[in-house]
C-alpha positions as CSV (number, residue, x, y, z in Angstrom):
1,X,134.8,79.2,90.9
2,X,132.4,76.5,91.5
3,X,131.4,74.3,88.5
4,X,127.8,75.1,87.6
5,X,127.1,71.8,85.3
6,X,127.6,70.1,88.8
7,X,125.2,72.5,91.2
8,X,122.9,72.6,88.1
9,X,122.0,68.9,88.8
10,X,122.4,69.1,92.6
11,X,119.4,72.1,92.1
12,X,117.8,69.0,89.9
13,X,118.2,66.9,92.5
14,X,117.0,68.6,95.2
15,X,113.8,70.3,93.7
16,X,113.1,66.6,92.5
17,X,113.1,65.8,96.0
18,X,111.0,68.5,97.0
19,X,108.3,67.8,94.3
20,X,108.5,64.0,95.4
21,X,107.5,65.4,99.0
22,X,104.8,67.9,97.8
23,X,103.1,64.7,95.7
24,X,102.9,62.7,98.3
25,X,101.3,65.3,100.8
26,X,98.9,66.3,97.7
27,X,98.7,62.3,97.5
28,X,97.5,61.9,101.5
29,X,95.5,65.1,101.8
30,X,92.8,64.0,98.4
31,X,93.9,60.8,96.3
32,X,97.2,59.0,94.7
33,X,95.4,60.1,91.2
34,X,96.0,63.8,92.1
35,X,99.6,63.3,94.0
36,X,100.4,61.3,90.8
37,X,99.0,63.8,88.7
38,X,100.9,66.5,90.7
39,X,104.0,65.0,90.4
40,X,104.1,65.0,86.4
41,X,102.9,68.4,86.1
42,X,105.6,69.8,88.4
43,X,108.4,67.4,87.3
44,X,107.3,68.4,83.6
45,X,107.7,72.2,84.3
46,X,111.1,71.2,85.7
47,X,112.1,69.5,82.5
48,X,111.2,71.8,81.1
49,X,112.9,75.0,82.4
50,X,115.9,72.8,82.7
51,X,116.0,72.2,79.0
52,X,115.2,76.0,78.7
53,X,118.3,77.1,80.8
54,X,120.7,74.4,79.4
55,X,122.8,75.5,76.4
């Protein structure tokens, strides 16, 4: 069985990627305020769903 402390933070890892990505486009396509601004709003729902989910 696969250890799911260790593909909890590769999901971590990965989505953080994928928000990173999603910034920058928000970032190109109107200003670095709103791909900044993006960025903390989705990494701050991550946070915290992780620290929902988390025991």
């Amino acid at each position: 069985m696969a250890n799911t402390h260790y593909l909890f933070w590769v999901m971590f890892g990965a989505l953080t990627l994928l928000f990173i990505v999603i910034a920058t486009f928000v970032g190109m396509s109107r200003t670095a305020k709103h791909g900044f601004f993006t960025l903390v709003v989705l990494m701050a729902i991550l946070v915290a769903g992780a620290l929902y989910i988390s025991p």
